[in-house]
C-alpha positions as CSV (number, residue, x, y, z in Angstrom):
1,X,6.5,-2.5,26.0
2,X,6.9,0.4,23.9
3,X,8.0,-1.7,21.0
4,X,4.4,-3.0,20.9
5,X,2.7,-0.4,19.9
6,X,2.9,-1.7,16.2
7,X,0.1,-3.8,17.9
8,X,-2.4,-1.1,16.9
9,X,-2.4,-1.9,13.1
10,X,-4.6,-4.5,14.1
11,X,-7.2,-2.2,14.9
12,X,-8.1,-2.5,11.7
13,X,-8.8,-6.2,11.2
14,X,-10.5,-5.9,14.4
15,X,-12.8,-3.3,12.7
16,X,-13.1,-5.2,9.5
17,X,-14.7,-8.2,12.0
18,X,-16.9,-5.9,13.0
19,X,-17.9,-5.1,9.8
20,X,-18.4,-8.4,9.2
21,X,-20.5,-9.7,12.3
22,X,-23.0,-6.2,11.7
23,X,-25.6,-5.1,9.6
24,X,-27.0,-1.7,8.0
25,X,-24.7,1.0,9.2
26,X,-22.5,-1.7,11.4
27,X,-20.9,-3.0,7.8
28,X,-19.2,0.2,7.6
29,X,-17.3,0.0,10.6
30,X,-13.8,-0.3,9.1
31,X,-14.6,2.7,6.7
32,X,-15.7,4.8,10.1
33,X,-12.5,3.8,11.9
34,X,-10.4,4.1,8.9
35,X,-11.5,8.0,7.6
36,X,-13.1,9.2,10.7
37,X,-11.4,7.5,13.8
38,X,-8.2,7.3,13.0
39,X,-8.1,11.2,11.6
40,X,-9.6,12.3,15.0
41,X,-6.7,10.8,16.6
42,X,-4.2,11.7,14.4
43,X,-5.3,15.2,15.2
44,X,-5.5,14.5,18.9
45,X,-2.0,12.5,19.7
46,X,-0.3,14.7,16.8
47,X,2.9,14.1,15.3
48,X,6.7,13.0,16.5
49,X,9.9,13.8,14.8
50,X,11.9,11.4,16.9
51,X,14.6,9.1,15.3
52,X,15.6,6.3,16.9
53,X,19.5,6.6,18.4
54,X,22.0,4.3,17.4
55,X,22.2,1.9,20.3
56,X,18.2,1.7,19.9
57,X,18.7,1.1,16.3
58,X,21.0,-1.8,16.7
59,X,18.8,-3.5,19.2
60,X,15.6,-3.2,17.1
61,X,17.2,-4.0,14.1
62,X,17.4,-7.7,14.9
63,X,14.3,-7.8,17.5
64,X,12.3,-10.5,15.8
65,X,8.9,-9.1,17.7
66,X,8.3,-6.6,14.4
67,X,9.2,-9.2,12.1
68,X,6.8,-11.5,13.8
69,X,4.0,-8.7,14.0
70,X,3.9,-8.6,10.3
71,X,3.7,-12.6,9.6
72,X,0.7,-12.8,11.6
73,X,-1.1,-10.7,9.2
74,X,-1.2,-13.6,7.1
75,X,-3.8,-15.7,8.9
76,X,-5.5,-12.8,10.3
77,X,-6.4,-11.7,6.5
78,X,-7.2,-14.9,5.1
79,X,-8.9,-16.1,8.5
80,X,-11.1,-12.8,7.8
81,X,-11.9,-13.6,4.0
82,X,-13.3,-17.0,5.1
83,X,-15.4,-15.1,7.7
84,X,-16.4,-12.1,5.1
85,X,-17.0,-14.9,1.6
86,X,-19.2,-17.3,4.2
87,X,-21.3,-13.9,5.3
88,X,-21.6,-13.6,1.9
89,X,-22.5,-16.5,0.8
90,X,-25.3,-17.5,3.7
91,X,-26.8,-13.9,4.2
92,X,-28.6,-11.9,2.2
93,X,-27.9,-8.2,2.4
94,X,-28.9,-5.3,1.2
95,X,-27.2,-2.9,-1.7
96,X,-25.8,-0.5,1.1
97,X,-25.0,-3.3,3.1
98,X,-22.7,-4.8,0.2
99,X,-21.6,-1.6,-0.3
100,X,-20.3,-1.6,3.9
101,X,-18.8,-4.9,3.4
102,X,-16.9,-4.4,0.5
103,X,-15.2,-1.0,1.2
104,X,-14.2,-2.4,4.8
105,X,-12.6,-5.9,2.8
106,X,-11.3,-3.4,0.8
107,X,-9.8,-1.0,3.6
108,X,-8.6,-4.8,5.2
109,X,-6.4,-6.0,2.4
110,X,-4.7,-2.2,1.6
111,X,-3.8,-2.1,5.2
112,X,-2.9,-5.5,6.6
113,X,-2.5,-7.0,3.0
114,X,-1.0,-4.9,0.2
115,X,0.8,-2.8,2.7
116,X,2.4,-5.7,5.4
117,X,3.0,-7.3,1.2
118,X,5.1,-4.2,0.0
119,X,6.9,-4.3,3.3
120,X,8.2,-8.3,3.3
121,X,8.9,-8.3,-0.2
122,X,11.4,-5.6,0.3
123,X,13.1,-8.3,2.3
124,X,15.4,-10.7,1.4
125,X,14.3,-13.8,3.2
126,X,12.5,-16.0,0.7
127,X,9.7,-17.0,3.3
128,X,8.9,-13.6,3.5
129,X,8.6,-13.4,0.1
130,X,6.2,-15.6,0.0
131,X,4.5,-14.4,2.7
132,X,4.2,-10.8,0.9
133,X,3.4,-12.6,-2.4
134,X,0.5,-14.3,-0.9
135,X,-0.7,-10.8,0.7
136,X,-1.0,-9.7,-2.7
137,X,-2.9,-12.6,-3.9
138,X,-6.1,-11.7,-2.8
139,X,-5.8,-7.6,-3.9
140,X,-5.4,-9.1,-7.6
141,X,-2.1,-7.2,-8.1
142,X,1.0,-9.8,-7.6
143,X,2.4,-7.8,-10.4
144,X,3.1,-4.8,-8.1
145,X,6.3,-7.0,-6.5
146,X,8.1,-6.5,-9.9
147,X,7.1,-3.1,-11.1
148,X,7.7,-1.9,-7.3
149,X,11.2,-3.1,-6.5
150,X,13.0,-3.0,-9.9
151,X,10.6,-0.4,-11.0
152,X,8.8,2.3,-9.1
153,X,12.5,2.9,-6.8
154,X,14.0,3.2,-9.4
155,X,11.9,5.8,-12.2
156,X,10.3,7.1,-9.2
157,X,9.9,11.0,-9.3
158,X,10.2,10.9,-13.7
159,X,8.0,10.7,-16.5
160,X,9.4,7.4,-16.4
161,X,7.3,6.0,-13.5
162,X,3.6,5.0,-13.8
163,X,3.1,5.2,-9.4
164,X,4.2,8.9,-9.4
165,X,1.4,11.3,-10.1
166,X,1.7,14.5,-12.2
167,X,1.2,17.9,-10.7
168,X,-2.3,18.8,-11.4
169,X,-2.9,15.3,-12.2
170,X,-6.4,14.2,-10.4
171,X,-6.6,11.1,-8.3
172,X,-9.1,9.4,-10.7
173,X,-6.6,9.9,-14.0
174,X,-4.4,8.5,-11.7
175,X,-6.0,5.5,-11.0
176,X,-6.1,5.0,-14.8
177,X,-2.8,5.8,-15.7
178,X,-0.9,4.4,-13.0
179,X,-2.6,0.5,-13.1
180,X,-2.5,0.4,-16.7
181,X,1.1,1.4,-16.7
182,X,2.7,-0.6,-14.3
183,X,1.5,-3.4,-15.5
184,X,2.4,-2.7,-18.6
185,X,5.8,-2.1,-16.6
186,X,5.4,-5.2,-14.5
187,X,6.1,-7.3,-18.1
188,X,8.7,-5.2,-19.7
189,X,10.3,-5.8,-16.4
190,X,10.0,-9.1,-15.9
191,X,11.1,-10.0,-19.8
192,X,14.2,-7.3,-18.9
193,X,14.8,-9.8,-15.9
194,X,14.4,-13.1,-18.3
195,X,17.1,-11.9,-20.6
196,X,19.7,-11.4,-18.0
197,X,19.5,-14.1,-16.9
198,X,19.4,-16.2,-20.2
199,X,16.2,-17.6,-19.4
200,X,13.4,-17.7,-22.2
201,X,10.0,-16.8,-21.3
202,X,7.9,-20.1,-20.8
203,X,10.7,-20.7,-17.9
204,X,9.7,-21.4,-14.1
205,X,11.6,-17.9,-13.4
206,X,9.1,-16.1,-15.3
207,X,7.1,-14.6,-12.0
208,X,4.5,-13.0,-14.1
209,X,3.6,-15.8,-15.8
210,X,2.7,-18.1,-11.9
211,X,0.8,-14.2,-11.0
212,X,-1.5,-14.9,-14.0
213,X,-1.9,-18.9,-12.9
214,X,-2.2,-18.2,-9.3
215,X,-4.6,-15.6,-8.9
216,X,-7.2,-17.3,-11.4
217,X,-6.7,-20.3,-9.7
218,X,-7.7,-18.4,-6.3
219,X,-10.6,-17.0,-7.6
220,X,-11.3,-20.2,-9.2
221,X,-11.0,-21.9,-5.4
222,X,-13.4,-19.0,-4.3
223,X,-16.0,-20.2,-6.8
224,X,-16.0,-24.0,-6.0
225,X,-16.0,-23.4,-2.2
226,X,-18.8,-20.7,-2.3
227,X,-20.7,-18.9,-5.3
228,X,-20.3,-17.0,-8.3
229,X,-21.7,-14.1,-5.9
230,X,-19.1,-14.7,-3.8
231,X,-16.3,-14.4,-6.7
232,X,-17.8,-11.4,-7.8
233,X,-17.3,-10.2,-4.4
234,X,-13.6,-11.0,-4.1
235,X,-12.7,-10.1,-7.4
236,X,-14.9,-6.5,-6.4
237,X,-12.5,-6.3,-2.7
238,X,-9.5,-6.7,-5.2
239,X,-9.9,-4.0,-7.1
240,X,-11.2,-2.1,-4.1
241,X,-7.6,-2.6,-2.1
242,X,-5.4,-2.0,-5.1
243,X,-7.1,1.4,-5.9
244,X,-6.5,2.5,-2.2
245,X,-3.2,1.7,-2.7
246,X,-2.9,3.5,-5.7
247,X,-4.5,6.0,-4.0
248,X,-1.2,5.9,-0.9
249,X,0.8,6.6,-4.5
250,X,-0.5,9.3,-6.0
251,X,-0.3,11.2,-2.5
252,X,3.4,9.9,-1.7
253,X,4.7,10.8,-5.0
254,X,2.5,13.9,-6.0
255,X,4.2,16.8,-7.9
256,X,7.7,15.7,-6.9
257,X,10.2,15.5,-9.7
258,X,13.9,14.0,-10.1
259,X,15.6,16.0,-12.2
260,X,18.4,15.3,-15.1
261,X,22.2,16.4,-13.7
262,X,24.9,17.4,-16.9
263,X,25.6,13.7,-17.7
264,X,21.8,13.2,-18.7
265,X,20.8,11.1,-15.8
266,X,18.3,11.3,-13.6
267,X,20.0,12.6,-9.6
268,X,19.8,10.2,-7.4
269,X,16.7,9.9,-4.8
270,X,16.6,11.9,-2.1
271,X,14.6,12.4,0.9
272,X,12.9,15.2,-0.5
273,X,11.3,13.0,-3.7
274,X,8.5,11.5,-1.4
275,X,5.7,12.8,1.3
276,X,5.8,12.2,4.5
277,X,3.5,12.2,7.7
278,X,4.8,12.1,10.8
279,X,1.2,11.2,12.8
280,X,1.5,9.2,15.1
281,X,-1.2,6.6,14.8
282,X,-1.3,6.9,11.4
283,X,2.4,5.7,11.7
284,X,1.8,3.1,13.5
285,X,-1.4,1.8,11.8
286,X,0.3,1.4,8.8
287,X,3.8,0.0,9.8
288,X,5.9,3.5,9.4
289,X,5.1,3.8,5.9
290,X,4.1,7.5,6.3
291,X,7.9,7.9,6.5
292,X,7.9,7.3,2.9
293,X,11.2,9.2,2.0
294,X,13.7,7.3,3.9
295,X,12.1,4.0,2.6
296,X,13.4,4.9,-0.9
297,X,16.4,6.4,0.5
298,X,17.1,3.1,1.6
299,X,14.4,0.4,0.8
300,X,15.4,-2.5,2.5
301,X,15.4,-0.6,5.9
302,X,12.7,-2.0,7.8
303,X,9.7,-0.1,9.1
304,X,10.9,0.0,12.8
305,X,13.7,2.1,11.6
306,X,12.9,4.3,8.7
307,X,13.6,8.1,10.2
308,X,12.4,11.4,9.3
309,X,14.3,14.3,7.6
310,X,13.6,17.8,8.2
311,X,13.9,18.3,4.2
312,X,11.2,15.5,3.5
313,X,7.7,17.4,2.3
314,X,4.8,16.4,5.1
315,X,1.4,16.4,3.9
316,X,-0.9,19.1,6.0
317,X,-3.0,15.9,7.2
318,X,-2.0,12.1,7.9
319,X,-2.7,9.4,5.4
320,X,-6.3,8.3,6.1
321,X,-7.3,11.9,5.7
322,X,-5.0,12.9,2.7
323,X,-6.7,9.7,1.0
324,X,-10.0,11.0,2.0
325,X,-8.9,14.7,0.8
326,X,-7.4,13.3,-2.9
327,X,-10.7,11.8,-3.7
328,X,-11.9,15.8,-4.0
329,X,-9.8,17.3,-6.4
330,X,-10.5,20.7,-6.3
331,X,-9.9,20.4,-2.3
332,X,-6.2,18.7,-3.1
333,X,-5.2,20.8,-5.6
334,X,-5.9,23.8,-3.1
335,X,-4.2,22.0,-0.1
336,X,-1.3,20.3,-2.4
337,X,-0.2,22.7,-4.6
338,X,1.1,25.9,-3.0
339,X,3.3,23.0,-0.8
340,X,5.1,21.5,-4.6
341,X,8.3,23.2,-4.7
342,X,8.0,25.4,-7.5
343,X,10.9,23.9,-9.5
344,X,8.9,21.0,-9.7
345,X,5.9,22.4,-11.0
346,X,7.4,23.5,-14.3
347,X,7.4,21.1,-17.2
């Protein structure tokens, strides 16, 4: 039983129904539960070190219950679209209201989208792949599968990485920098990738090139079936869910730097070049990925496993609230900054 507990992340697609079957405040609910419920009970269960002990880790390892949990987010978050572009499409709401319903989309397709996405295409199952792949369809950012896995764990923690934010670096120049640059990445990647293999760049293996044909041709299928308001909606979600998750970078990575050893390489990544949160529900809510550190330690671990280090940074608060927190700058700076190691903070 106590391997369900992963259960929970659900919570959140069964707040973004809410959301969906509401009106005036109601369309919020998924914002409320995300930033406000799920702080309260961070606060109130508090955190765990625990790591799991070996003979736990070799049963778990090849349970197929927390592979399963994460498939099932597939349906659930395009069952939910249909529910939210139809609402959409038939009612007319108010300003706020749109406002309610598109934050809580948003807050859906970071969560049990992008997130559930980032973990399966760190697998190497090609079903699960494409299971990720279409998770990241509907967030508008299919790119991230390239610039993530044969960028971001590698550059992470230099100036060569786009998804690590700068000390002092605000959340909204973030945003900016970090899109722009990893897709920019995402290509010089994927041509990096083309020439290794010998292939030119009108071939099928060119990934970026199906990203830029699929997701038009999903927003495409969102027009004929509904409305342009409709499409304006889903492209607004998408760019709503990847700027949360651009918001879980800049607070994994911030201030943390790799440094150059006497050969003039970069060290290796340690546990100590990513935040952490050990909260329990946030945990849980968001398949282990507060136990950031160990997932680049060793990325294809999966969630049920990932440990915590006593020399990982935490972050004062869990994720929901150090999101909530980044978007205040002056607030983060004050929280963040004395915690940087003061190596780090020198240029």
């Amino acid at each position: 039983m106590k391997d369900l507990k992963y259960l929970f992340a659900y919570t959140i697609p069964v707040s973004a129904y809410l959301s969906f079957t509401s009106f005036g405040l109601g369309t919020y609910t998924a914002v409320i539960y995300a930033f406000i419920i799920i702080p309260f009970l961070d606060s109130l269960f508090g955190q765990s070190k625990e790591n799991l002990q070996e003979n736990e880790v070799k049963v778990k390892k090849i349970n197929k219950v927390f592979d399963i949990m994460l498939y099932i987010n597939l349906p659930i978050v395009f069952g939910l679209l249909w529910v939210v572009f139809n609402k959409v499409q038939s009612i007319e709401y108010s300003t706020s209201e749109m406002i309610g319903l598109s934050l809580s989309t948003g807050i859906l397709l970071a969560t049990n989208g992008i997130n559930v996405a980032h973990e399966l295409c760190h697998r190497n199952k090609y079903y699960e792949k494409f299971i990720g792949k279409a998770l990241y369809m509907p967030c508008l950012y299919m790119h991230f599968y390239i610039e993530h896995n044969f960028g971001h764990h590698i550059n992470v923690a230099t100036p060569d990485d786009g998804a690590t934010a700068k000390y002092r670096q605000s959340v909204y120049s973030f945003w900016i920098t970090s899109v722009t640059k990893q897709y920019f990445d995402a290509w010089k990647k994927q041509i990096e990738l083309l020439k290794i293999k010998k292939n030119n760049f009108f071939s099928i293996k060119n990934d970026m090139l199906w990203y830029h044909m699929i997701q038009p041709t999903y927003l495409l299928f969102v027009l004929f079936l509904f409305s342009t308001k409709v499409l304006l909606f889903a492209v607004v979600v998408g760019v709503i869910a990847f700027l949360f998750l651009e918001c879980i970078n800049y607070i994994e990575h911030y201030g943390l730097r790799r440094f150059k050893n006497e050969s003039g390489r970069y060290e290796r990544v340690q546990t100590y070049h990513s935040w952490n949160s050990n909260h329990n529900i946030g945990r849980i809510v968001l398949y282990e990925l507060t136990r950031h550190s160990d997932h680049h330690f060793k990325s294809a671990k999966k969630y049920q496993l990932l440990n915590y280090y006593e020399e990982s940074p935490q972050l004062p608060y869990g994720y929901p609230a150090s999101i909530l927190l980044s978007l205040v700058p002056p607030l983060w700076f004050y929280m963040m900054d004395p915690l940087v190691p003061e190596k780090m903070k020198k240029v």
